[in-house]
C-alpha positions as CSV (number, residue, x, y, z in Angstrom):
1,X,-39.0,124.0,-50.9
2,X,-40.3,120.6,-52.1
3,X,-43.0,119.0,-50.2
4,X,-41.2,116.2,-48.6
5,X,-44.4,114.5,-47.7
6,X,-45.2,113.2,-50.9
7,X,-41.7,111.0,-51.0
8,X,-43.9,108.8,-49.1
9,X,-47.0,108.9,-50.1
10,X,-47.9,105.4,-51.0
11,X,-50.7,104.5,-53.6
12,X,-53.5,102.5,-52.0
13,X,-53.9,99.5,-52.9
14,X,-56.3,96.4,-51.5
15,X,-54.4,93.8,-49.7
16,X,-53.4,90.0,-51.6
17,X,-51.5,87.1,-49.9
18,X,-47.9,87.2,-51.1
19,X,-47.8,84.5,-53.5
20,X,-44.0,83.0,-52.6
21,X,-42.2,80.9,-54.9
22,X,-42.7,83.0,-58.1
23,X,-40.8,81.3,-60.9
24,X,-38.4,83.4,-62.4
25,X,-37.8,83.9,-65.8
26,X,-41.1,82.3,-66.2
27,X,-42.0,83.9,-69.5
28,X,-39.4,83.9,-72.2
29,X,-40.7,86.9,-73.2
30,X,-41.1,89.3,-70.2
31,X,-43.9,92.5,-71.3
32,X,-41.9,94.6,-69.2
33,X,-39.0,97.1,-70.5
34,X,-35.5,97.4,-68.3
35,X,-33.9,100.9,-68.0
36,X,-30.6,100.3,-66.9
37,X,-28.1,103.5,-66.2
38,X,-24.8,103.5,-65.9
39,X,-24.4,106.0,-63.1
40,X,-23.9,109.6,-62.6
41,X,-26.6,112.5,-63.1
42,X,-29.9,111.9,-65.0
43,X,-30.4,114.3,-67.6
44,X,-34.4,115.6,-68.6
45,X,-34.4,113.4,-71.4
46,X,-33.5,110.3,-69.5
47,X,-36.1,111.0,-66.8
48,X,-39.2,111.7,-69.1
49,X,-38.3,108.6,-71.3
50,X,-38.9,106.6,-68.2
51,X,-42.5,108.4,-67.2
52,X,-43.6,107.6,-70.9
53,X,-42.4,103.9,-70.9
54,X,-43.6,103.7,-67.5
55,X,-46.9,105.3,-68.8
56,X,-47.6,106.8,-65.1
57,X,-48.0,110.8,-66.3
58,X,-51.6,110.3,-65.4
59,X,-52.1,107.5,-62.7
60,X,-49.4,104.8,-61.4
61,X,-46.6,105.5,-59.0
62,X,-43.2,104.7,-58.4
63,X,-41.7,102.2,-56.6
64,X,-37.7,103.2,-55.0
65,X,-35.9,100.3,-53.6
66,X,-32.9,102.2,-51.5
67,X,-31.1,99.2,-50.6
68,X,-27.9,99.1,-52.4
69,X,-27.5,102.4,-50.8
70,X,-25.5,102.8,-46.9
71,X,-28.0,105.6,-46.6
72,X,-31.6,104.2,-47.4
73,X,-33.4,107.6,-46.2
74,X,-31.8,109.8,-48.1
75,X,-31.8,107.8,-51.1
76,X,-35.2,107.9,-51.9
77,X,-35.3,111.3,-51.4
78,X,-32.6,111.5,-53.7
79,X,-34.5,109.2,-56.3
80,X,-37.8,110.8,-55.3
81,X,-36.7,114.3,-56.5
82,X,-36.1,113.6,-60.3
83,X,-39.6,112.3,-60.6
84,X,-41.1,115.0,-57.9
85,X,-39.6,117.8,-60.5
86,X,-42.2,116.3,-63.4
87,X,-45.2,116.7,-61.4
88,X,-45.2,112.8,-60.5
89,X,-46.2,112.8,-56.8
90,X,-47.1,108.8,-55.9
91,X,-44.1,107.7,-54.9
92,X,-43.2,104.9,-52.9
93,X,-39.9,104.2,-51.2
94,X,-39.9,100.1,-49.5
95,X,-36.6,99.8,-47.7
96,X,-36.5,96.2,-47.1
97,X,-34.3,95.3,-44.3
98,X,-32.1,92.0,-44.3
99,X,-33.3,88.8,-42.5
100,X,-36.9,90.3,-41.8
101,X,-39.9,89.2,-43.1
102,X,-40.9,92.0,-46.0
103,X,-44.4,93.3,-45.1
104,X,-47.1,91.9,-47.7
105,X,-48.4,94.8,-47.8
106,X,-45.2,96.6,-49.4
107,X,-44.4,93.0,-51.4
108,X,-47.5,93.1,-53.2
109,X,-47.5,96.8,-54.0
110,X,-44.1,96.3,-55.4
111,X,-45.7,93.5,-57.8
112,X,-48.3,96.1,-58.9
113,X,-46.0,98.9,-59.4
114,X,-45.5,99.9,-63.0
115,X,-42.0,101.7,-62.3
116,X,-39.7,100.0,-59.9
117,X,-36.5,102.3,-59.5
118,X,-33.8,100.8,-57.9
119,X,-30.8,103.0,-56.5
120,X,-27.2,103.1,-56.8
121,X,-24.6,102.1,-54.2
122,X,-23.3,98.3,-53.5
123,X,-24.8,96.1,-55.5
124,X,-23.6,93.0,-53.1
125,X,-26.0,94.7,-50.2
126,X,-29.2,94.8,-52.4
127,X,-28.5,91.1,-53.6
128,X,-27.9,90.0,-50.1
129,X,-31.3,91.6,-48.7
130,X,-33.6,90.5,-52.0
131,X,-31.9,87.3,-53.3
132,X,-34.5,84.2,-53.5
133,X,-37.0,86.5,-51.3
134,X,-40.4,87.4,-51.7
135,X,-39.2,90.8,-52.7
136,X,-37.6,89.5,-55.5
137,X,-40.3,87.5,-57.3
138,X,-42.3,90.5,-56.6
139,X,-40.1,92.4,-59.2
140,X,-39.9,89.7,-61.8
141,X,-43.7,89.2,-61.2
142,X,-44.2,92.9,-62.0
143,X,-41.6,92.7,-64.8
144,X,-43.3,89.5,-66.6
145,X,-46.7,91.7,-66.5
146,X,-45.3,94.9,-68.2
147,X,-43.7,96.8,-65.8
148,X,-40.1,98.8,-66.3
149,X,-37.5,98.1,-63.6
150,X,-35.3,101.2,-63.8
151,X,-31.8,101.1,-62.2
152,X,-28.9,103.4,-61.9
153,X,-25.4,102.0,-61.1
154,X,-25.1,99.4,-58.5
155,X,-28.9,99.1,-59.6
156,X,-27.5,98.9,-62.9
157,X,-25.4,95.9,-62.1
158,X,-28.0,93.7,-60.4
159,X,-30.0,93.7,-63.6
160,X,-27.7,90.8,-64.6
161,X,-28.2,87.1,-63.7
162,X,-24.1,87.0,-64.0
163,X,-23.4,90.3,-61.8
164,X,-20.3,91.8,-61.6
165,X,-19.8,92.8,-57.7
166,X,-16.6,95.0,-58.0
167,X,-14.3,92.9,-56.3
168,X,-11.1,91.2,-57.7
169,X,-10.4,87.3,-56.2
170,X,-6.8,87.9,-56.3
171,X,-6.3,91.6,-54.8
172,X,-8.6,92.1,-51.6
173,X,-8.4,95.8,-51.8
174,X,-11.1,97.5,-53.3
175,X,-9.9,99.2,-57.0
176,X,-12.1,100.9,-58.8
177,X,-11.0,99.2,-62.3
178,X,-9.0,96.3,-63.0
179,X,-5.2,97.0,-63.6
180,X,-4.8,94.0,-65.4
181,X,-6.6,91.2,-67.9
182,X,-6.4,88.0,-65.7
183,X,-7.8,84.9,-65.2
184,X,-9.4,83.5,-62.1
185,X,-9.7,87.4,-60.7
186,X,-13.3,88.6,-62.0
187,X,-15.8,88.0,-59.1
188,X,-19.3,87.5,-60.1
189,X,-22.8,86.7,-58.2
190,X,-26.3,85.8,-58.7
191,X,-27.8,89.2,-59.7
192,X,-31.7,89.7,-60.4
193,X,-31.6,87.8,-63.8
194,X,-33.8,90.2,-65.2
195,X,-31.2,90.1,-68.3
196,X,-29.5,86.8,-68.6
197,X,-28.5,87.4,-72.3
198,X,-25.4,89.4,-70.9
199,X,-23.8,90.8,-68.1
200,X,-23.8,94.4,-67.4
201,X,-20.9,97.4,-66.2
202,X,-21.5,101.0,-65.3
203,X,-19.7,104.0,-64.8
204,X,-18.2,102.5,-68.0
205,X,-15.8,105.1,-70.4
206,X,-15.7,107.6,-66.8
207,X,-14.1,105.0,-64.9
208,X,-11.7,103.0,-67.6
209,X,-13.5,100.0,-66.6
210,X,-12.7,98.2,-69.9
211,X,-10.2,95.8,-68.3
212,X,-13.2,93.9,-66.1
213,X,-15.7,93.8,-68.9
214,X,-13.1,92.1,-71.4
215,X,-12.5,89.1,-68.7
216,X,-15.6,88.7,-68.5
217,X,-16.1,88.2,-72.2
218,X,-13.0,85.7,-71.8
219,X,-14.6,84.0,-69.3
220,X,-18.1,83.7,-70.4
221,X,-17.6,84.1,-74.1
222,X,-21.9,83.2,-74.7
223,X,-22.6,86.7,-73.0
224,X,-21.7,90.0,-74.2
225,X,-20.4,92.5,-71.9
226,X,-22.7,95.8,-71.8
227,X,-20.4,98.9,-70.3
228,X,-23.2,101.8,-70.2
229,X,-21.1,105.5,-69.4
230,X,-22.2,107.9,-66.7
231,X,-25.6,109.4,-67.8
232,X,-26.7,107.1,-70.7
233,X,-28.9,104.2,-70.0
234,X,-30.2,101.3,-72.0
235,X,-33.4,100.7,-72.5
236,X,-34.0,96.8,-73.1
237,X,-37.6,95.1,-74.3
238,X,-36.4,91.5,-74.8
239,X,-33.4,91.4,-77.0
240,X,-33.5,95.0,-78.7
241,X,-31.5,97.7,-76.5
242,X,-31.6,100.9,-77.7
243,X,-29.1,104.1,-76.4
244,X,-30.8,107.2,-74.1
245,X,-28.9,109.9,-72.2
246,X,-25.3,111.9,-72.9
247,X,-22.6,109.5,-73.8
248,X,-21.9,106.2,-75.3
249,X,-22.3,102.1,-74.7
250,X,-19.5,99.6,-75.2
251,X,-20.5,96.4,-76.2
252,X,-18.1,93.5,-76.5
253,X,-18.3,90.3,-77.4
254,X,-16.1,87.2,-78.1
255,X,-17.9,85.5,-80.8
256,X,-15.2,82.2,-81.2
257,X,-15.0,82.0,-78.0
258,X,-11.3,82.6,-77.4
259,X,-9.1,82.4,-74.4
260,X,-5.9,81.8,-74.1
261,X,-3.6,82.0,-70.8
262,X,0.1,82.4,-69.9
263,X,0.4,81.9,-65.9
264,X,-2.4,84.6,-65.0
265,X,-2.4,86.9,-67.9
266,X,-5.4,86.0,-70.3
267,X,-5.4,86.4,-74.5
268,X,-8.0,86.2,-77.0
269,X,-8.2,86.6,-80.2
270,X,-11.1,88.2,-82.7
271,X,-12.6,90.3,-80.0
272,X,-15.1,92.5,-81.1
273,X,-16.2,95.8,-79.5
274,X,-19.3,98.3,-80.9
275,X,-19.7,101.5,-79.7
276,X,-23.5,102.5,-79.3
277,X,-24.3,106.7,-79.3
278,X,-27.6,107.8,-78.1
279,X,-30.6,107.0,-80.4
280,X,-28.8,103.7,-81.6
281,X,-30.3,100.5,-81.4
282,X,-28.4,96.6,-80.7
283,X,-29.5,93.4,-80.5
284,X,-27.9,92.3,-76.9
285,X,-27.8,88.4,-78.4
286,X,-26.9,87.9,-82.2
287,X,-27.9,84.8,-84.2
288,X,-25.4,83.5,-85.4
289,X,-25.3,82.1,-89.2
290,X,-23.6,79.0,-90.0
291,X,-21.7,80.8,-92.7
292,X,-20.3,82.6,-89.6
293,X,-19.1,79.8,-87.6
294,X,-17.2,78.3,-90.3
């Protein structure tokens, strides 16, 4: 039986002021890797990659942020465990509760960490605790100074500055994927905006989610639309992505910026889509030549 204990054993570390008002996206070239999962289970391969990018093997410790989650306990547990099975033992969990005033303590120890892992579940409750917080420059502050920000899920989809949330403007009840190709229906929020070169799905192929991620290139025809499968992640150092894990990444793109509309349905026209397998490597944004664009 796993020593519990150590879930929450929390690296010491000597006490700063939280330094508010961090600007975000202050470097246009952030030292720090993303690792961004689409979901599902996290095979060896997947979990080791992160150690090494993360470098903590030797020294370092991870950082779990539980909110997206309805059950924030057992979700670093859960998070804990994959790391606890490969000998890493300093691991933090910092359930930061909505409204409160985040402990310095846990803010700055966030900014230090060099593995912030961020859970799955909603999406919309981790924005709504973090968003325009001192928790939240905390994690671009350790992502501008080198650190990866792993995230698996609805941790995937907060990676975006465009975030999908899952919910469809025109049909209040909660579907899993979109039925239809329509306008005026994708919902999107603020999201981290640790990636604002394009907007991110998960549970991609599993789920059929391909009907969301091609409004959204109809909508916002400058971003590509990501869709990472159920255990296969990204892993993003500024614009290079390249493909770890089990199954495949969808990448569209409109690159003419079509959309056309007949009463809700959408069209477009010269769509693109790529299909990443694991060990490829994309550029997320594509120059584009001026031979092209004629």
């Amino acid at each position: 039986m796993k020593a519990y204990t150590l879930l929450f054993c929390i690296v010491m570390i000597t006490m700063v002021s939280c330094q508010p008002g961090v600007e975000r996206a202050a470097e246009e070239h952030p030292e720090g890797s993303l690792f961004i999962i689409g979901g599902g289970s996290r095979p060896p391969e997947m979990v080791e990659r992160m150690i090494d990018e993360a470098g903590i093997w030797e020294e370092g410790y991870v950082a779990i942020l539980p909110m997206s989650s309805s059950v924030p306990d057992s979700a670093i547990i859960w998070a804990s465990e994959q790391f606890l099975d490969y000998g890493i033992t300093n691991i933090a969990g910092f359930n930061f509760l909505h409204g409160e005033e985040p402990p310095a303590a846990w803010v700055d120890s966030l900014r230090k960490a060099p593995l912030i892992y961020i859970s799955g579940g909603d999406q919309n409750r981790f924005m709504n605790i973090v968003y325009d917080t001192p928790v939240m420059d905390a994690i671009h502050e350790a992502y501008e100074g080198g650190a990866l920000i792993a995230g698996t899920s609805a941790g995937a989809a907060v990676m975006s500055e465009k975030m999908i949330t899952g919910d469809e403007l025109r049909y209040p009840e909660y579907r899993a994927t979109f039925p239809v190709i329509e306008s005026e229906n994708l919902e999107l929020a603020e999201g981290l905006g640790l990636l604002t070169t394009a907007i991110i799905d998960q549970h991609f192929v599993w789920r059929s989610r391909h009907n969301r991620l091609i409004t959204s290139v109809l909508d916002h025809p400058d971003l590509p639309g990501i869709g990472i499968d159920e255990s296969t992640a990204i892993l993003v150092h500024r614009n290079n992505a390249e493909v770890i894990g089990e199954a495949q990444v969808l990448v569209y793109r409109n690159p003419d910026a079509s959309r056309t509309k007949h009463e809700h349905k959408l069209g477009g026209r010269n769509l693109r889509l790529d299909i990443f397998l694991p060990g490829e490597v994309f550029a997320i944004k594509e120059e584009i030549s001026d031979t092209d664009r004629r």
